[in-house]
C-alpha positions as CSV (number, residue, x, y, z in Angstrom):
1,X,83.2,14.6,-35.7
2,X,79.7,12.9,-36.4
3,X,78.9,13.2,-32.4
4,X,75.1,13.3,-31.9
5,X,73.8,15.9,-29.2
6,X,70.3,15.7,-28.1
7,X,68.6,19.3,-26.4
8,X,65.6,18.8,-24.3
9,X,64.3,21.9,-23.3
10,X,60.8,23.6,-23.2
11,X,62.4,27.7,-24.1
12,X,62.2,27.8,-28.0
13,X,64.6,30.6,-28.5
14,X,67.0,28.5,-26.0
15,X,67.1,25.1,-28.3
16,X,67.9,27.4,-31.1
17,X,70.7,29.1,-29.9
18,X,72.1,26.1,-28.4
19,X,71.3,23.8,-32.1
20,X,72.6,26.8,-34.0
21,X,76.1,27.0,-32.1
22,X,76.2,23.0,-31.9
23,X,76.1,22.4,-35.3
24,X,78.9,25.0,-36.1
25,X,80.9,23.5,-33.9
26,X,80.6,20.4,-36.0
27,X,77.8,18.4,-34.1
28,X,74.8,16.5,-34.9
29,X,71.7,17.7,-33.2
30,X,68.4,16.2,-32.7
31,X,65.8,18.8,-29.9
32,X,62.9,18.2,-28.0
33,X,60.1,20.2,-26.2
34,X,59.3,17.8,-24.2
35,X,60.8,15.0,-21.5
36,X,58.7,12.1,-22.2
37,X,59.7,12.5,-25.5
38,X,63.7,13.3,-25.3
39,X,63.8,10.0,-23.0
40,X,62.2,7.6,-24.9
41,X,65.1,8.9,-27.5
42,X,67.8,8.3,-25.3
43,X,66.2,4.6,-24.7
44,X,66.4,4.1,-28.3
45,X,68.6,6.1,-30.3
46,X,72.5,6.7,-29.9
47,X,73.8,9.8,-28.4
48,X,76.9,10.9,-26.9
49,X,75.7,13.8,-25.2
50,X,72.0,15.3,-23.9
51,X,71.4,19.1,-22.5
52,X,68.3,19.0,-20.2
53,X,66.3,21.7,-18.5
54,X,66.2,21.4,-15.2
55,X,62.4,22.9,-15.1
56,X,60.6,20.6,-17.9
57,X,56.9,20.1,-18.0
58,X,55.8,16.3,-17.7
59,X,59.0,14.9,-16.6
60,X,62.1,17.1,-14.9
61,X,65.1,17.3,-15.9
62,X,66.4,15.4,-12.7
63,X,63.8,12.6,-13.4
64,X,64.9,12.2,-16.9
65,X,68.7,11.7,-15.8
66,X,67.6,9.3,-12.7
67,X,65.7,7.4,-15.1
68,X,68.5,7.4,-17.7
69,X,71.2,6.0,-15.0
70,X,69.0,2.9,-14.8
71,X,69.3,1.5,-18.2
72,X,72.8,-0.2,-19.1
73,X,72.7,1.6,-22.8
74,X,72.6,5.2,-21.1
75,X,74.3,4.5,-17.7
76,X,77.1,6.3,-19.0
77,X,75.9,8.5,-21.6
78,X,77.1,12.4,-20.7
79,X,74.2,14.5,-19.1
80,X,74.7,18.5,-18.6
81,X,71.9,20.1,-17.0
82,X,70.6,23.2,-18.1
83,X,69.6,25.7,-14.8
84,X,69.7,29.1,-13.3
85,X,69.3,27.7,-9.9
86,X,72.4,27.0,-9.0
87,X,75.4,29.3,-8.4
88,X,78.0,28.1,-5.8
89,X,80.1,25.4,-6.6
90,X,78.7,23.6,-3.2
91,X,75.3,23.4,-4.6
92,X,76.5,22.1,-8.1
93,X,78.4,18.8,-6.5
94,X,75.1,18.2,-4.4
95,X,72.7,18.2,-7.4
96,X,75.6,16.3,-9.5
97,X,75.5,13.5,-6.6
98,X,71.3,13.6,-6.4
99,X,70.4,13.6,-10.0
100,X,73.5,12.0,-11.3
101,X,74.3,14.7,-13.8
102,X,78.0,14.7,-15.4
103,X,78.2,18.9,-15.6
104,X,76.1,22.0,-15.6
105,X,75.1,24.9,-17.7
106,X,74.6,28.1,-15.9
107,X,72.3,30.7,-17.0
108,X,73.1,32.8,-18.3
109,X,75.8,31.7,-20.4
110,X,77.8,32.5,-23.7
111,X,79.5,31.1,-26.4
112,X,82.4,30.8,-24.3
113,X,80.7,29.0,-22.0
114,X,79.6,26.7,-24.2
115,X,82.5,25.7,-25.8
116,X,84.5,25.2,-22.4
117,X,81.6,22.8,-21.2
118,X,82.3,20.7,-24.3
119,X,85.9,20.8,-24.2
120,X,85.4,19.0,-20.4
121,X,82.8,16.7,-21.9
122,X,85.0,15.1,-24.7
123,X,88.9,15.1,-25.6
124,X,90.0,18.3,-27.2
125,X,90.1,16.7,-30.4
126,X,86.8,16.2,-30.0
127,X,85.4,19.5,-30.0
128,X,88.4,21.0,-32.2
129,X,86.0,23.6,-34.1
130,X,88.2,23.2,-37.2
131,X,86.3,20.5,-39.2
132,X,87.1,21.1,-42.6
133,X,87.5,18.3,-44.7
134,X,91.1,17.4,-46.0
135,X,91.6,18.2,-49.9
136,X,90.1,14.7,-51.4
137,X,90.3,13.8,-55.2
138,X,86.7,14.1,-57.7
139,X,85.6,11.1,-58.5
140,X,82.8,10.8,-61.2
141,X,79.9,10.8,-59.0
142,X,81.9,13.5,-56.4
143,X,80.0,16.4,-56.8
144,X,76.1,14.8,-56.9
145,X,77.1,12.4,-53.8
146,X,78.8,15.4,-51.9
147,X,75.3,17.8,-52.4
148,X,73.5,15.4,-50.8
149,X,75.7,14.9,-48.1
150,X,75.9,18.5,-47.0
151,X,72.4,18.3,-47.6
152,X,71.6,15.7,-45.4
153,X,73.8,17.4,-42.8
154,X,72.4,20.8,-43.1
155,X,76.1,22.5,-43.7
156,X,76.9,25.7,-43.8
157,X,80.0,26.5,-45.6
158,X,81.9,26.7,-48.7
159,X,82.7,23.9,-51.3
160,X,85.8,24.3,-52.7
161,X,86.6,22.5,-56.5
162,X,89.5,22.6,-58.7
163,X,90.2,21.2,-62.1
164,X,93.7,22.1,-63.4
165,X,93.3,25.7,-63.0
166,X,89.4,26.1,-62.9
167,X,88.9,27.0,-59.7
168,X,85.0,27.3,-58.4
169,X,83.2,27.7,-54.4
170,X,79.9,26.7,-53.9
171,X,78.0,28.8,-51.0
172,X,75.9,26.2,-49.0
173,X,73.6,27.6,-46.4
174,X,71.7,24.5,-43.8
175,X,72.1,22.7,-46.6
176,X,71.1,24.6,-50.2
177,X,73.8,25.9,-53.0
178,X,73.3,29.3,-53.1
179,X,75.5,30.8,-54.8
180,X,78.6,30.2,-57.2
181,X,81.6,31.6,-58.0
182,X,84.1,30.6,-60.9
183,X,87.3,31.9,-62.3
184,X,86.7,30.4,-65.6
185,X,86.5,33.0,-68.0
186,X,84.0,31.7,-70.7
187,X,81.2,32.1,-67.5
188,X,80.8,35.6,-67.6
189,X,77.8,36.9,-67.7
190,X,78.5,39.1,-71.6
191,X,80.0,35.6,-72.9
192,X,77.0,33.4,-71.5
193,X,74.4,35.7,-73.5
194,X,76.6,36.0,-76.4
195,X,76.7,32.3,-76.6
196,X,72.8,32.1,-75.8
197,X,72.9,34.4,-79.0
198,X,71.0,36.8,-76.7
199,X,73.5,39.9,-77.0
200,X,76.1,40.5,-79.7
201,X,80.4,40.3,-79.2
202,X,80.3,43.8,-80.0
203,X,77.5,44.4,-77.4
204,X,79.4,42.5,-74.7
205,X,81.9,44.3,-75.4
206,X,80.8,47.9,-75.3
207,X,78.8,47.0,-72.0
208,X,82.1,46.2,-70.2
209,X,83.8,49.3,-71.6
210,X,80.4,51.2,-70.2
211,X,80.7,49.0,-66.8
212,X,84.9,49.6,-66.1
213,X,83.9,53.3,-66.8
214,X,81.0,53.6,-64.6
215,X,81.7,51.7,-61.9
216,X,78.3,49.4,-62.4
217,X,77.5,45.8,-62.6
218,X,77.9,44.9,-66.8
219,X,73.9,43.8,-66.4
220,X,72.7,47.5,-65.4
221,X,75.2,48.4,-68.2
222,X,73.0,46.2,-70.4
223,X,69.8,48.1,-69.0
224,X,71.0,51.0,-70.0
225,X,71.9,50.3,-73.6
226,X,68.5,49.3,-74.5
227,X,69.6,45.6,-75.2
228,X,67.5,43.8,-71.7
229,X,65.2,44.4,-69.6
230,X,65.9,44.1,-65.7
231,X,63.7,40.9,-65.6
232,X,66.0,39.2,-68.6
233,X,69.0,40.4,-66.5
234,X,68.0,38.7,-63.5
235,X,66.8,35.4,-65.0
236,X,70.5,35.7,-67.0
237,X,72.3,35.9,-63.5
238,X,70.4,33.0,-62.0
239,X,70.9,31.2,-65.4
240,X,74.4,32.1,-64.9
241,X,75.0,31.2,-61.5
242,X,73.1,27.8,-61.5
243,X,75.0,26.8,-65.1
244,X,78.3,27.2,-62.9
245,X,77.4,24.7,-60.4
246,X,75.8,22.3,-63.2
247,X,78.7,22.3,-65.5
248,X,80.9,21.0,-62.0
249,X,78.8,17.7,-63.3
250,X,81.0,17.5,-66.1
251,X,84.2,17.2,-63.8
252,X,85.6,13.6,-63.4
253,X,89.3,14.7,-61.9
254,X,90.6,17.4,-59.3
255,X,89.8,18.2,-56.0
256,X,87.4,19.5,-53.5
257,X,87.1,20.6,-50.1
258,X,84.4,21.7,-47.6
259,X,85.2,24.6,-45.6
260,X,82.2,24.8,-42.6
261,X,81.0,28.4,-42.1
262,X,78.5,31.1,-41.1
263,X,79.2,34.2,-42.7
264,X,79.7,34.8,-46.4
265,X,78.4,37.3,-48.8
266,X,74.4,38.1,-48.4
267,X,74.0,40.3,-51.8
268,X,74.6,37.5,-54.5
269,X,71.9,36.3,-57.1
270,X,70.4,33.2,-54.9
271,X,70.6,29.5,-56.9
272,X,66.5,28.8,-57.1
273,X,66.7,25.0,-57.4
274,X,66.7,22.4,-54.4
275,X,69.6,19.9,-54.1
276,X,68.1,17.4,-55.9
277,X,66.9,19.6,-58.5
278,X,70.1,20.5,-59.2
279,X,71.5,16.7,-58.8
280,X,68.4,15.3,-61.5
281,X,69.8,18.5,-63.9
282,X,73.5,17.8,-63.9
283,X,73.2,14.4,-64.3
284,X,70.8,14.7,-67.0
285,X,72.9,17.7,-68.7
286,X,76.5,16.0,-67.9
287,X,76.6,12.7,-67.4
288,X,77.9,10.3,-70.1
289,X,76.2,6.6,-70.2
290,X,79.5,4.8,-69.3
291,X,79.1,7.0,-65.9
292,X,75.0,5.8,-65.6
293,X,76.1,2.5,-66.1
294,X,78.8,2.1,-63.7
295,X,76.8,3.6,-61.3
296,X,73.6,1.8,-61.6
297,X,75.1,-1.5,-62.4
298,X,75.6,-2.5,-58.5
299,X,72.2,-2.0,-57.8
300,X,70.5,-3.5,-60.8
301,X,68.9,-6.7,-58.1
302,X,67.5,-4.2,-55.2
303,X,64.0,-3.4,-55.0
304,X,63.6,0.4,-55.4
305,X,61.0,2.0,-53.6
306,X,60.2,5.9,-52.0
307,X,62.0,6.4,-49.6
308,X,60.1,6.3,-46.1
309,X,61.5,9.5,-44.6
310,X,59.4,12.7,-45.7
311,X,62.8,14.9,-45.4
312,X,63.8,13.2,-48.7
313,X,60.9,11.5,-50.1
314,X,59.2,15.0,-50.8
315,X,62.2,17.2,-51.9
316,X,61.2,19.1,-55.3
317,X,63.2,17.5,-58.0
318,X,61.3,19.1,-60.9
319,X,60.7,15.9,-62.6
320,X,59.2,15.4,-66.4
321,X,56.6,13.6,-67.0
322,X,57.8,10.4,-67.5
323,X,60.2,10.9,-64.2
324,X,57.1,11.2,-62.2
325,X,55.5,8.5,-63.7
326,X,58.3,6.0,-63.0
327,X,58.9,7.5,-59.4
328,X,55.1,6.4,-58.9
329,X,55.7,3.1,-59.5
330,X,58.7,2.6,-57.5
331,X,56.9,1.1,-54.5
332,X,59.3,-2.0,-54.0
333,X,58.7,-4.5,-55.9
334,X,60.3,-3.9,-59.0
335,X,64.4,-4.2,-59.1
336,X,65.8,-1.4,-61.0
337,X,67.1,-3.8,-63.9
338,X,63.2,-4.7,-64.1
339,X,61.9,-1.2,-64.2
340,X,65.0,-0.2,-66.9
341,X,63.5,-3.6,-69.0
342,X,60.0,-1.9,-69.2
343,X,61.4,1.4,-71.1
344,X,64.0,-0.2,-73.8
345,X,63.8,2.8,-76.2
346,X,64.1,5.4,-73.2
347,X,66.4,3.7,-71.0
348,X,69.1,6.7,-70.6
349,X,66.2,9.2,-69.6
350,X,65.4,6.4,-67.4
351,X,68.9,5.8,-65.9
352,X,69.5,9.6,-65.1
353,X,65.9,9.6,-63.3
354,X,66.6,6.6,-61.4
355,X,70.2,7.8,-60.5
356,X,69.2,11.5,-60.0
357,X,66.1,9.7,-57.2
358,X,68.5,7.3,-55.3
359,X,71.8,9.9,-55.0
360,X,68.9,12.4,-53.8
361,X,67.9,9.5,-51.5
362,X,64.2,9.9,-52.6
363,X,64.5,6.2,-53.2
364,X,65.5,3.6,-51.4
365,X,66.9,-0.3,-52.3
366,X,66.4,-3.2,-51.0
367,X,67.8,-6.6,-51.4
368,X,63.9,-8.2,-51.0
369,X,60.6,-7.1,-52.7
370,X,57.9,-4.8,-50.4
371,X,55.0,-7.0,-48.7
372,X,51.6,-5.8,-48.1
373,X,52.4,-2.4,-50.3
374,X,50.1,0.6,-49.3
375,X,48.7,2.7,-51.8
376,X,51.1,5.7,-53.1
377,X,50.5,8.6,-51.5
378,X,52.5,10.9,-53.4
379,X,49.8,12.0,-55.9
380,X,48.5,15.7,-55.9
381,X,50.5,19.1,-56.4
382,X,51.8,20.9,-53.5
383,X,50.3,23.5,-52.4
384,X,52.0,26.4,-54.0
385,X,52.2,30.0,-52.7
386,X,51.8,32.8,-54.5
387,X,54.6,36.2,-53.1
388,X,51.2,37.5,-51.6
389,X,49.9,35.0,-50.0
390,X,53.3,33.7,-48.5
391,X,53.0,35.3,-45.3
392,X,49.8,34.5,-44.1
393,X,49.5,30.8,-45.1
394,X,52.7,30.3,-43.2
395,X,51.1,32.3,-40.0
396,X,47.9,30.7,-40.4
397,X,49.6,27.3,-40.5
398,X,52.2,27.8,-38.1
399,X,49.3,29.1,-35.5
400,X,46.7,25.8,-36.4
401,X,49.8,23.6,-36.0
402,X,51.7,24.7,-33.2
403,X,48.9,25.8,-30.7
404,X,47.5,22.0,-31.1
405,X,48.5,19.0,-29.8
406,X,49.6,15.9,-32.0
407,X,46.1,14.7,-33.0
408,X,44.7,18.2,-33.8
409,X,48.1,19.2,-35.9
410,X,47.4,15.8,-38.2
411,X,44.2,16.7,-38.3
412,X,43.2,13.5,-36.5
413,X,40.6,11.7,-33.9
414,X,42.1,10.3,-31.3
415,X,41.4,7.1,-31.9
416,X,42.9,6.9,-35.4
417,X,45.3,4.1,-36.4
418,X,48.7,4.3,-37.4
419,X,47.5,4.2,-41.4
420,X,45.7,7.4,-40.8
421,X,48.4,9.1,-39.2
422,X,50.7,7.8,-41.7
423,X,48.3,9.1,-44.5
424,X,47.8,12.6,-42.9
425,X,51.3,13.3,-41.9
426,X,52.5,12.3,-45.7
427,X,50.3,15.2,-46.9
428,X,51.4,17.6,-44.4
429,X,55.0,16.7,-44.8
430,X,54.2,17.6,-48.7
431,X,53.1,20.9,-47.5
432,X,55.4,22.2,-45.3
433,X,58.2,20.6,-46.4
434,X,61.2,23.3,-46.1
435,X,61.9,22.5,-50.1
436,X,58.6,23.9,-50.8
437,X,59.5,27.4,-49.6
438,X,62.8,27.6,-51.5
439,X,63.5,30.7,-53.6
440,X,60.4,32.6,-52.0
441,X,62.5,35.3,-50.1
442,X,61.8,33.8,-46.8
443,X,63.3,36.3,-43.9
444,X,65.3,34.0,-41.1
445,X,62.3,34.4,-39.3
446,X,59.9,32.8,-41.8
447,X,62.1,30.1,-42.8
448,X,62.5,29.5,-39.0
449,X,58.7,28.7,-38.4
450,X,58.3,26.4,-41.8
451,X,61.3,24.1,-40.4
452,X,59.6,24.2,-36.8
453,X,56.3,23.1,-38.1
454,X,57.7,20.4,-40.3
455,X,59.4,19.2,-37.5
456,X,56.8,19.2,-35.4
457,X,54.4,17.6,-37.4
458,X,57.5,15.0,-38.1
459,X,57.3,14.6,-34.0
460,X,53.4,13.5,-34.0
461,X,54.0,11.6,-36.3
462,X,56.5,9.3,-34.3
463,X,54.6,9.5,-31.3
464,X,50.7,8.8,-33.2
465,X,51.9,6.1,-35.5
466,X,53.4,3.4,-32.5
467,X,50.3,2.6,-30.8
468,X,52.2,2.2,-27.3
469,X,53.5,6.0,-27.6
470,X,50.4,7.2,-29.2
471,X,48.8,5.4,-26.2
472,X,51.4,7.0,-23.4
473,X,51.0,10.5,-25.4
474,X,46.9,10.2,-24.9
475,X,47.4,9.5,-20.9
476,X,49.2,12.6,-20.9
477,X,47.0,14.5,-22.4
478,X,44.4,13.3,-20.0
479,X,46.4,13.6,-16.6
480,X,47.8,17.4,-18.3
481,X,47.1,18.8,-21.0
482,X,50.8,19.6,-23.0
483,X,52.1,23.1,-22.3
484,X,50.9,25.1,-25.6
485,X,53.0,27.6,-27.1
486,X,52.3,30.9,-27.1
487,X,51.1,32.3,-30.8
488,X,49.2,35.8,-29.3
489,X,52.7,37.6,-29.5
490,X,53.4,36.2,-33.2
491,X,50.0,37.1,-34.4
492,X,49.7,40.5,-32.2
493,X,53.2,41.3,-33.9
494,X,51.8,40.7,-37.6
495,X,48.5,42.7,-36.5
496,X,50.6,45.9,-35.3
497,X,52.6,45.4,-39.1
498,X,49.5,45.3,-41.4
499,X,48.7,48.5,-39.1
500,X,52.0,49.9,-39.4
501,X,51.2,49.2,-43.5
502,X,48.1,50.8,-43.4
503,X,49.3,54.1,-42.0
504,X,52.1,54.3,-44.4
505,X,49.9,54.3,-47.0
506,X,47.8,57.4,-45.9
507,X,51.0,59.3,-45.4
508,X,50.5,59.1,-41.7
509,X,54.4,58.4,-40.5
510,X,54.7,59.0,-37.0
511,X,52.1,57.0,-35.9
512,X,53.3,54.2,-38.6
513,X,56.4,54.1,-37.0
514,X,54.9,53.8,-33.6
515,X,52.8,50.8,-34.6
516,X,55.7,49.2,-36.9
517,X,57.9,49.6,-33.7
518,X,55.6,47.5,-31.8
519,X,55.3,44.4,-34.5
520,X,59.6,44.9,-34.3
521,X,59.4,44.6,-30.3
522,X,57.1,41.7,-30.5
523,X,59.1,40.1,-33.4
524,X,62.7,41.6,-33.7
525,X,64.1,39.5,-36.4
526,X,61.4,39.5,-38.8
527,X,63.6,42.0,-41.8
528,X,60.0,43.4,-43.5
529,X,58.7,45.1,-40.1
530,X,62.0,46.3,-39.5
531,X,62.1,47.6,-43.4
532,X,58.9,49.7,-43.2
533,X,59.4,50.6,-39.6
534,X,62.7,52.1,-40.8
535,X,61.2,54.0,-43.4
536,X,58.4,55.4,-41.5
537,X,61.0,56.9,-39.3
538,X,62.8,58.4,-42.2
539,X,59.7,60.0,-43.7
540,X,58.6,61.4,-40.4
541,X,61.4,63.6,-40.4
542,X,63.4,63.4,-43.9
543,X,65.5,66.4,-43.0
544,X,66.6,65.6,-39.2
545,X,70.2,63.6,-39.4
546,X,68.9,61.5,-36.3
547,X,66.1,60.0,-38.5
548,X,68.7,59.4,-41.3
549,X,71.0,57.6,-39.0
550,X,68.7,55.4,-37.1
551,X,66.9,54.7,-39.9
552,X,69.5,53.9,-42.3
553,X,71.1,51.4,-39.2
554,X,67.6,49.6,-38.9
555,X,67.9,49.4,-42.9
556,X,70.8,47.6,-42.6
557,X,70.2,45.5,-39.8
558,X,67.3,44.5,-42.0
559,X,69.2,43.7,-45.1
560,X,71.4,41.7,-42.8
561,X,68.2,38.8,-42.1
562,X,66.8,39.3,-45.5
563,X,69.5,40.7,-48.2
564,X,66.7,39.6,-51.0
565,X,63.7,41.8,-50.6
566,X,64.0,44.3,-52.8
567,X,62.2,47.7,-50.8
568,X,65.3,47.1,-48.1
569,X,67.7,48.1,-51.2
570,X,65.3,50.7,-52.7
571,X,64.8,52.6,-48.8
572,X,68.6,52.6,-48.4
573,X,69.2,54.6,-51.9
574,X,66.8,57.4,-50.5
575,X,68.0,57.5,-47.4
576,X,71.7,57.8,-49.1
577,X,70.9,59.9,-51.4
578,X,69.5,62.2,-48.4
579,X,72.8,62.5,-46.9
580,X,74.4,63.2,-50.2
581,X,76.1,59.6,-50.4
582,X,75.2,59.3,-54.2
583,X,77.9,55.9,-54.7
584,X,76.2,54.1,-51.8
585,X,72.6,55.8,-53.3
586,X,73.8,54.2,-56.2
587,X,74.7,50.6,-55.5
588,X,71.5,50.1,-53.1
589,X,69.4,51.2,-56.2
590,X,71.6,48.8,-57.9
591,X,70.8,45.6,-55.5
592,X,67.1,46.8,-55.5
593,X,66.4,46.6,-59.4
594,X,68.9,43.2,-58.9
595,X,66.2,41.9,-56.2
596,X,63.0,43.1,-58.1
597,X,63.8,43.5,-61.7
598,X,59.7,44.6,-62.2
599,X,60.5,47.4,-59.8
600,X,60.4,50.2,-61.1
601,X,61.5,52.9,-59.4
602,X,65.6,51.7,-58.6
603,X,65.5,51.8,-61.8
604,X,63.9,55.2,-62.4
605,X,66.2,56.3,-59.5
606,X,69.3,54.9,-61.7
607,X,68.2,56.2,-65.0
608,X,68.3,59.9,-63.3
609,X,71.3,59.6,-61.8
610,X,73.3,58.0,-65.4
611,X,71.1,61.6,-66.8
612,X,73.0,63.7,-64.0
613,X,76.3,61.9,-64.7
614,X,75.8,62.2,-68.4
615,X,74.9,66.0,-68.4
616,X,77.9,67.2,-65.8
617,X,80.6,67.8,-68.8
618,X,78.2,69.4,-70.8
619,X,77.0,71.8,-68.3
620,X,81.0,72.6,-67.4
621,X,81.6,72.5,-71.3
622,X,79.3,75.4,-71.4
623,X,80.4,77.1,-68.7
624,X,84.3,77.2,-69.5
625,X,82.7,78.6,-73.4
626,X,80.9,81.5,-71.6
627,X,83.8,82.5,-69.4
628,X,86.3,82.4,-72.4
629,X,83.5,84.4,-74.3
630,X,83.3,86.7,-71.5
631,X,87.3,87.3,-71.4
């Protein structure tokens, strides 16, 4: 479709929705808080459709489309209007002929809605929602090349790829692999650790006679028998699960297809490497040097250096040391052919590096050498967050960053030049960048305010580094001060949690609940308040079947947003087990030890109920001897 869609609009939760259902449909879209900003977009960028608030701070919404019918490039650009004002159809023609508006969005409005406004905007097969790809043929740089695309388009979806009849589908979620799934035999988990020489044939295959008969996952069968532990079992399934994805590398012939998406299944053992991560391992596991060649050999004059957007430039690719170290000097004015001269007895390892960093589009090329070349700015770990600490840097960044305006989020004066900004925006774009979060059992919620801080921070940094907009942006801030969003309600919600938390802990459940229900209220799709909240209910009153319901529905609701975090999985088996549901008990205990293979007490839980299992036929045994003794 590749239709860009631009949403100006001041209601976070509005640009959201509206970007969310956009890009299902298939669109491209770019959103803005603010007027002066969105317009100056419009001036200079290509769109084919904007959504404005009628109500914006700084500039309207009818001033932004009066001033966009003046300029030949957006005389004719579509502009829908976003409003709750206006009802009657008389009213909507009058404000189409005084702002100049093509259509309007009405408050409160649906899907439905939405989709019928586009369908009157462009052709039909314009906004056809089907936009899966046709079946195309692998090539051998298919699968690296086709990451990064869905990558750099955020997709959700499934990639489909067959060779002869391997079949595998790749879960992509706004971007990531997350999950694999093969039909080729030889990637079982049993046949993976036997041929890590981790596990026996004859274990394998006693732990799939003990899995078929129990009805369990082979890996809890492995628990069981004494042969891993539940850590070894979870880094064997994320082993397992990446190697399917890697080996895909391998494939020169067959097909593939992207089916777009949003729902697929949330319990699965998550892929813990970034896109390019997983691009710099296949190639370097897969690739044969007639393929480095061919590939490289077109670019062999370009300059290489990093590439200047911080989306791509600072994606963890988990590079050795000499990877870094030739990444580092990749600053422009060196061709590639050049740097591969300067490493004669490592050239391969050089290749895949240099191939892995331009596919991942952490470098870029260029036909003539860099001028002027600022100092590399790429030196220094990331700052790396330890599971306990997650939460509150995120808060504590997310309320510094968002409740300032453009100078204070960089951390600048306002009379800084564009070097400075460029300088502190590189090391906040290193921070926050959405890469560094991967794998850390983000809720929705989380992950939500990491992507909104990067992109804000990406947003003062366009304004502060052009001194004209930087010098419009400081005016503003002098005639009005930017409308500052609201943090009190995110920070209230997370204060009425570590309450909630605190109570629980004393054994005081009612009045946990009633605190944990506030932080939900305040926040209601944040999974862990709606986790503990849940179980606070439940221990309040265990033995009432109301408590048991409602809780066990805001467990669920919770797994929904967050299907990783272990004490969701481990709440569920009680509250089963509670209403005598010992299967469902059973599998939740199961995901729980899957999620957290140091917890202990799924597994505890599991061990007791294998005990029960194991001890039924001897108990009947013994009671069927008695009776016959008795006769």
């Amino acid at each position: 479709m590749n239709k860009n869609i631009l949403i100006i609009d001041d209601d976070r939760d509005l640009r959201d929705f509206l970007q969310q259902a956009l890009s299902a449909a298939g669109f491209q879209v770019e959103t803005c808080d603010r007027g002066a900003i969105g317009l100056r977009k419009l001036l200079t960028e290509d769109f084919q459709l904007v959504l404005i608030d009628i109500n914006m701070p700084e500039i309207s919404g009818p001033n932004i489309c009066r001033a966009l019918r003046k300029h030949d490039n957006t005389r004719n650009l579509p502009v829908v209007m976003i409003t709750a004002t206006f009802h009657s159809p008389e009213q909507i023609a009058e404000a189409k002929q005084d702002y100049g508006a093509d259509d309007f969005l009405l408050k409160p409005f649906t899907g439905t809605d939405l989709q019928h406004l586009l369908e009157r905007v462009f052709s039909p097969d314009e906004t056809a929602e089907d936009t899966t790809q046709q079946i195309q043929h692998l090539s051998d740089y298919t699968v690296p090349l086709q990451l990064q695309q869905l990558y750099r388009e955020k997709a959700t979806g499934l990639l489909h790829l067959q060779r002869g009849d391997a079949k595998k589908i790749i879960y992509i979620k706004e971007g990531y692999p997350v999950f694999t799934r093969s039909n080729v035999l030889s990637e079982c988990l049993g046949r993976m650790l036997v041929k890590e020489g981790v596990i026996t044939q004859v274990d394998c295959d006693q732990s799939v006679e003990k899995s078929k008969e129990s009805g369990r996952l082979q890996g809890t069968a492995l628990i069981e028998m004494g042969l891993l532990t539940p850590q070894e079992v979870q880094a064997a399934l994320v082993r397992q699960v990446t190697n399917k994805l890697l080996s895909t590398f391998a494939w020169r012939s067959g097909t593939y297809q992207f089916v777009p998406g949003k729902d697929f299944k949330k319990n699965i053992t998550r892929i813990k490497l970034t896109p390019a991560a997983l691009i710099m391992q296949g190639i370097d596991q897969y690739w044969i040097p007639k393929q480095l060649d061919d590939f490289l050999y077109p670019f062999s004059e370009d300059y290489l250096k990093q590439s200047s957007n911080p989306q791509y430039r600072f994606q963890d690719i988990e590079l050795s040391k000499r990877g870094e170290a030739i990444f580092k000097t990749c600053l422009g004015t060196k061709t590639l052919d050049r740097i591969l001269q300067q490493h004669p007895l490592a050239r391969r390892e050089v290749q895949k590096v240099l191939a892995a960093l331009m596919i991942s589009e952490m470098l870029e090329r260029s036909t003539i050498p860099e001028k002027g070349v600022i100092d590399d700015l790429s030196e220094g770990a990331g700052t790396e967050i330890i599971d306990e600490k997650l939460r509150h840097k995120i808060l504590d960044g997310y309320k510094r960053i968002m409740d300032s305006d453009y100078f204070e989020a960089l951390g600048l004066g306002r009379q800084c030049g564009p070097g400075e900004a460029r300088k502190a925006y590189y090391r906040l774009a290193k921070e926050y960048h959405p890469d560094r979060f991967l794998g850390s059992g983000l809720s929705s919620e989380m992950s939500s305010k990491v992507k909104e801080m990067f992109q804000y921070i990406t947003q003062a940094y366009t304004i502060l580094s052009d001194p004209d907009t930087c010098s419009d942006y400081l005016d503003e801030l002098v005639a009005g001060p930017r409308k500052s969003i609201d943090i009190n309600q995110v920070i209230e919600a997370e204060t009425s949690y570590q309450e909630g938390r605190a109570l629980l802990k004393v054994r005081r459940f009612s009045a946990a609940a009633k605190a944990l229900q506030r932080s939900i209220e305040l926040s209601p799709q944040e999974s862990e308040y709606m986790t503990f909240f849940a179980w606070a209910l439940f221990k309040s009153a265990p033995e009432k079947p109301d408590a048991q319901n409602q809780a066990l529905e805001v467990l669920l609701a919770s797994r929904e947003i967050n299907p990783s975090f272990d004490l969701t999985h481990l709440y569920l088996g009680y509250v089963y087990q509670s209403q005598a549901k010992e299967r469902q008990a059973e599998k939740s205990f199961e995901m729980a030890v899957k999620a957290n293979p140091n917890g202990t007490e799924a597994l505890r839980e599991l061990r007791l109920m294998n005990l029960r299992r194991e001890q039924a036929p001897q108990s009947k045994g013994m009671f069927n001897k008695f009776m016959k003794k008795k006769d």
